[in-house]
C-alpha positions in Angstrom: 0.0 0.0 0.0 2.5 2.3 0.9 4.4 1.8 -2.5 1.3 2.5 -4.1 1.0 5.2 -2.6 4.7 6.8 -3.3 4.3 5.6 -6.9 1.4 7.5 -7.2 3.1 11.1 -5.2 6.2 10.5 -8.0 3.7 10.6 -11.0 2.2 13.5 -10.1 5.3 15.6 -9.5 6.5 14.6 -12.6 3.5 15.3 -14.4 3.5 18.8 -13.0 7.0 19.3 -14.2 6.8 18.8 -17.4 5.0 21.8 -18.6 7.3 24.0 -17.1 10.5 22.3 -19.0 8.5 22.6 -22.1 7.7 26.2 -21.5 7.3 27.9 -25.3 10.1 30.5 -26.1 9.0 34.6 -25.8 9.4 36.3 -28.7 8.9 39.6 -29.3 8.4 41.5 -33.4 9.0 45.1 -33.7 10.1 47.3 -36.6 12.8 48.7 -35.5 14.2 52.1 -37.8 17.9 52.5 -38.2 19.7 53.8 -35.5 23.8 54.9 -36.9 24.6 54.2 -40.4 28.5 54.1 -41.6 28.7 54.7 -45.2 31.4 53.4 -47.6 32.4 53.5 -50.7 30.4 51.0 -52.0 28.2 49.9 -49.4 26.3 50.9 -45.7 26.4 49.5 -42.5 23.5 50.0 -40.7 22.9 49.7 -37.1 19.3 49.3 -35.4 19.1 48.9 -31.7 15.9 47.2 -29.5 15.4 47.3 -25.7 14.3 44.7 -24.1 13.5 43.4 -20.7 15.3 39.8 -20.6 14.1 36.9 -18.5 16.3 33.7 -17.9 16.2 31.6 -20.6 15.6 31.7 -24.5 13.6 34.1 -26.3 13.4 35.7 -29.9 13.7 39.2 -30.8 12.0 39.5 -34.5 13.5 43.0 -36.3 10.9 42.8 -39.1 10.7 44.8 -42.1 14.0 45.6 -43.2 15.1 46.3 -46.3 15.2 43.4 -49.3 18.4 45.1 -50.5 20.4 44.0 -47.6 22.9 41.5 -47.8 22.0 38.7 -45.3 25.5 37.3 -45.1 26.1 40.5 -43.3 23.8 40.5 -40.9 25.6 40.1 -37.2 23.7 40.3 -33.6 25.0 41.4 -30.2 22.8 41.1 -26.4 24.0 44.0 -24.1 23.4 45.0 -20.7 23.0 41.4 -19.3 24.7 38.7 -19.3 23.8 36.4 -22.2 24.3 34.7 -25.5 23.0 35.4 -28.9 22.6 31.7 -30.1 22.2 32.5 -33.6 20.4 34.8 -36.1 17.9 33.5 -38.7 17.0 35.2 -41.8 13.6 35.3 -43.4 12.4 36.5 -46.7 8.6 37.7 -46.3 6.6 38.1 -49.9 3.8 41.3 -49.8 1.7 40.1 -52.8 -1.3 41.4 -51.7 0.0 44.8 -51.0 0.9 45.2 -55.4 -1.7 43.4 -56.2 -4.1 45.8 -54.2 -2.4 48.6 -55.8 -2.5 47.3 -59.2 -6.8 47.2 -58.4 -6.9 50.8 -57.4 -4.8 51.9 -60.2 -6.3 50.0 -62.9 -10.0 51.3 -61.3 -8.6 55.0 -61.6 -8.0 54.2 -65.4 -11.3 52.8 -66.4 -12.3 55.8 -64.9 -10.3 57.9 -66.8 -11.2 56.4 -69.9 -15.1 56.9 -69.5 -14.0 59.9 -68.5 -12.2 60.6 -72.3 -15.1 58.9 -73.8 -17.6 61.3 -72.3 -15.6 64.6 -73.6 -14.5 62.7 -77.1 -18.7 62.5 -77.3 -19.5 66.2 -76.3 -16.7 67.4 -78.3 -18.5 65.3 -81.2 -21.7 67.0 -80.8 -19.5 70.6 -80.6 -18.3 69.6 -83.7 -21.9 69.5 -85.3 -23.6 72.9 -83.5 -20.3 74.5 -85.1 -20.5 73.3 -88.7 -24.3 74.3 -88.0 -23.9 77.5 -87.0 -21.1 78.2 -89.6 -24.0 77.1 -92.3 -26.1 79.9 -90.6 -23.8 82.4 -90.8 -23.2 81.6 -94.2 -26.4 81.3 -95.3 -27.2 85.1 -93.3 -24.4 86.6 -95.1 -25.3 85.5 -98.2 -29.1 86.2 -98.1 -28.3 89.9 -96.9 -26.3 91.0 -100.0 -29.4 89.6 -101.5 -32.4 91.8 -99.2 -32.1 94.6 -101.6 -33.4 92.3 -104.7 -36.4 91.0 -103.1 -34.5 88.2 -101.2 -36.1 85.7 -98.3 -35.0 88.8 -95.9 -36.2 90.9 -98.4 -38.5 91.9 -95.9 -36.6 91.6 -92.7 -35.8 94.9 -91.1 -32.2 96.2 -90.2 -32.9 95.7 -86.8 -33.9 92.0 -87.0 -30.6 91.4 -89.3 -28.5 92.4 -86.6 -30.3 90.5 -84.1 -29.7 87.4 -85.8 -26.2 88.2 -86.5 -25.2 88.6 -83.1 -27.6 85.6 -82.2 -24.9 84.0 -84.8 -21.9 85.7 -83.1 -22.7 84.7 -79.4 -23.3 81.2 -80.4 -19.7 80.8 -82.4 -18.4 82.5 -79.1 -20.1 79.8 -76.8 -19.3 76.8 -78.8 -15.3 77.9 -79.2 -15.5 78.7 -75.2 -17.0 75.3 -74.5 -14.3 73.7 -76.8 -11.7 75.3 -75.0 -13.0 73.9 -71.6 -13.5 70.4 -73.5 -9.9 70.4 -74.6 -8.0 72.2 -70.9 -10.2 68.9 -69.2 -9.1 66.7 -71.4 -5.2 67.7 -71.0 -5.9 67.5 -67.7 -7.3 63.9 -67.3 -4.6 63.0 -69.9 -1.7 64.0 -67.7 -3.4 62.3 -65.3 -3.5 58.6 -67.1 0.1 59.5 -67.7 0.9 59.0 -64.3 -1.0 56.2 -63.3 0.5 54.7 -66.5 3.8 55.6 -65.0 3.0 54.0 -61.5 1.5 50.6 -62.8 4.6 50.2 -65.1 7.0 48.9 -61.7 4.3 47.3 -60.5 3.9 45.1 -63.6 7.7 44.9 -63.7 7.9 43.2 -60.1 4.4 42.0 -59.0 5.4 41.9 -55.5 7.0 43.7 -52.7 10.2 41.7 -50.5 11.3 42.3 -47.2 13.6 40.6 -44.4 12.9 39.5 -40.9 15.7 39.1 -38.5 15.1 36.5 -36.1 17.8 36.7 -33.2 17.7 34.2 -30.4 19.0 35.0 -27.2 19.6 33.0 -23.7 19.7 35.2 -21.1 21.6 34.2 -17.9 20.3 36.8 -15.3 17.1 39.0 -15.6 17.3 42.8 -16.7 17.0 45.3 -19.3 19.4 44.4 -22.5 19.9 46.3 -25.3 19.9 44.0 -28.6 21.8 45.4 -31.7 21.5 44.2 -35.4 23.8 45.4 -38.1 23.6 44.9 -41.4 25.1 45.9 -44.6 23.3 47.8 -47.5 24.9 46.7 -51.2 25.2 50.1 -53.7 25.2 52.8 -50.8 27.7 55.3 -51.3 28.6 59.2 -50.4 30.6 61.7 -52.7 31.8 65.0 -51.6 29.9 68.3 -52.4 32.1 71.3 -52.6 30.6 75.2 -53.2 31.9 78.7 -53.8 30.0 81.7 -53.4 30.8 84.8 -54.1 29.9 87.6 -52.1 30.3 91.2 -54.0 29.4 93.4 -51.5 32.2 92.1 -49.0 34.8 91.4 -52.4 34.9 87.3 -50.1 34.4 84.0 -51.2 32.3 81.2 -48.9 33.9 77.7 -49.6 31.3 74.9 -48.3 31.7 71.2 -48.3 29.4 69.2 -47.7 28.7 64.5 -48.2 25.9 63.2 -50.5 24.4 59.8 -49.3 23.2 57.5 -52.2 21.2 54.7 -51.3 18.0 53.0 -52.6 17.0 50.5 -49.9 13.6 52.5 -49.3 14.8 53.6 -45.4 14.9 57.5 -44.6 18.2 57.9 -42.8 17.5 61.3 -41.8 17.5 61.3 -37.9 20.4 58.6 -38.0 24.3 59.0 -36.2 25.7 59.4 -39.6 29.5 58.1 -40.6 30.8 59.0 -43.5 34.3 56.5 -44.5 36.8 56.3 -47.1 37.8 52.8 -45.9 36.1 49.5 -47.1 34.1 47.5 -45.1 35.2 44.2 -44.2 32.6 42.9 -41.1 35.5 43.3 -39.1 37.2 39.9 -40.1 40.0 41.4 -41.5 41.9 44.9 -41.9 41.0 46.4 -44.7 43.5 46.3 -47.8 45.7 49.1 -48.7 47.0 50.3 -52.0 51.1 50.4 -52.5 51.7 54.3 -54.1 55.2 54.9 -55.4 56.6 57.8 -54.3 59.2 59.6 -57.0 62.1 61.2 -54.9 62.9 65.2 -57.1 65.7 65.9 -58.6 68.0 68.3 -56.3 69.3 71.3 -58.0 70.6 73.6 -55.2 72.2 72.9 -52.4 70.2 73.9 -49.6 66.9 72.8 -51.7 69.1 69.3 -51.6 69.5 69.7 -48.2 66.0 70.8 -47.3 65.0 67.3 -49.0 67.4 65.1 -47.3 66.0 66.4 -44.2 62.1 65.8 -44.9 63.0 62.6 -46.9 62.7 60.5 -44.0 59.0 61.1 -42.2 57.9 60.7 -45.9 59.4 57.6 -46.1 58.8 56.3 -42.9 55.1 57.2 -43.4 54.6 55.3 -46.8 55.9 52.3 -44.8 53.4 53.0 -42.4 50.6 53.0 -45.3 52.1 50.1 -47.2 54.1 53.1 -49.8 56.8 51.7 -51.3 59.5 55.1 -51.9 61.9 55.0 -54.7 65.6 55.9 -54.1 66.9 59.9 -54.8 69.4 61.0 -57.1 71.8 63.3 -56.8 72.4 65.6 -59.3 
């Protein structure tokens, strides 16, 4: 009885047990903006930081919509404030179809639109085209039959008064009609321009039928509770900055303002506005190894004078001690 009894106490520890060794992993998904950005020559390495309040054990942070022009071979984690380990990072490509295809409807509505929009004016302009021959006809047929009143004409016996009437009857329609046609034609312009730019905006979405981005799935054990600070960094393929320079000339003061100033060039979709900007002429390497340098030859000058000779010998050999510095290979001087 009593091992019955004990049996029966083990099983139901255990059983309670279980569920907390099988406990799911948190995670927590958040679009995170970039935080510092270090631009290259070629290429940007962004930075994006998350806080989070860590518990011990496992969980997931999720950095969700970043860029599809990212290189994920680049993409590097690191847990701070607590102690902990990022286990890994796991990339995920994520398809918006429904977003283009959603836009591809409201665009294609706004052109059937448009063009029962076209059809309508082409009709009116149409039936313009008819009171305008008409009216011409009436004119001509006024003119004519005046020359004749004199002669015992149809308006032979229409007074002067009723001759003008008619002619200005004449005059203010032509004038309504050629307004009218003017309107016709300034709408038409207008809606035209119009279906030029929806044209314009449908032709990238017919090009690439969907939008991509990336999801960054970093898990993290945490060995003691706390706020932690996670950091992703990434690099951005095609980014690059060139220098700006500017002279202005001010008359009044007879001076000249130089200004120089970086232009960032970038197409991954991200505004990096409000971002710790760096700005490097070195390569980036991910920090595997230094970055390569370039040998430059140095040509030693030809001495002509003495002290000119002697000046050189004396700053010959920082120059040369800095190319070896730099990787600079320095060729030998000769004396004249």
């Amino acid at each position: 009885m009593k091992i019955l009894i004990i049996n029966s106490v083990l099983m139901l520890s255990l059983f309670m047990v279980v569920p907390e060794t099988s406990a799911a992993t948190n995670q927590v998904k958040v679009v995170v903006a970039p935080d510092a950005v270090t631009v290259f020559e070629n290429r940007a390495r962004v930075h994006r930081r998350l806080e989070v309040e860590m518990q011990v054990g496992s969980m997931e942070v999720v950095f969700d919509g970043l860029p599809s022009s990212l290189d994920p071979a680049s993409v590097r984690a690191k847990l701070l404030g607590v102690e902990g380990l990022v286990l890994g990072v796991r990339m995920k490509q994520e398809v918006h179809e429904q977003e283009v295809q959603q836009q591809v409807r409201q665009i294609s509505r706004a052109l059937e639109e448009i063009g029962d929009q076209l059809s309508g004016i082409d009709a009116r302009l149409e039936e313009l085209h008819r009171l305008e021959v008409l009216t011409t006809s009436l004119s001509v047929i006024l003119e004519e039959t005046v020359s004749d009143a004199g002669q015992g004409g149809i308006l032979g016996a229409a007074t002067v008064g009723q001759i003008i009437e008619a002619q200005q009857w004449i005059a203010d329609r032509q004038l309504e009609q050629s307004l009218t046609r003017d309107r016709l034609i300034s709408e038409k312009k207008t809606i035209l321009t119009r279906r030029s730019d929806l044209r314009a905006d449908m032709a990238p979405l017919k090009l690439r039928r969907d939008r991509t981005t990336w999801s960054a799935i970093v898990l993290i054990q945490a060995q003691q509770p706390g706020s932690a600070t996670v950091e992703l960094a990434h690099d951005v393929p095609g980014a690059r900055w060139v220098p700006v320079h500017e002279a202005r000339l001010d008359e009044s003061k007879a001076t000249v303002a130089w200004t120089a100033r970086a232009q960032v060039l970038q197409q991954s979709g991200e505004a990096w506005s409000d971002v710790k900007l760096t700005l490097s002429t070195a390569r980036s390497s991910l920090g595997l190894t230094p970055p390569s340098l370039v040998p430059v030859r140095l040509e030693a000058v030809v001495v002509v004078a003495r002290k000119s000779a002697e000046l050189t010998s004396d700053m010959r050999a920082p120059v040369a001690s800095a190319g070896i510095d730099r990787g600079v290979t320095s060729a030998p001087s000769e004396e004249a």
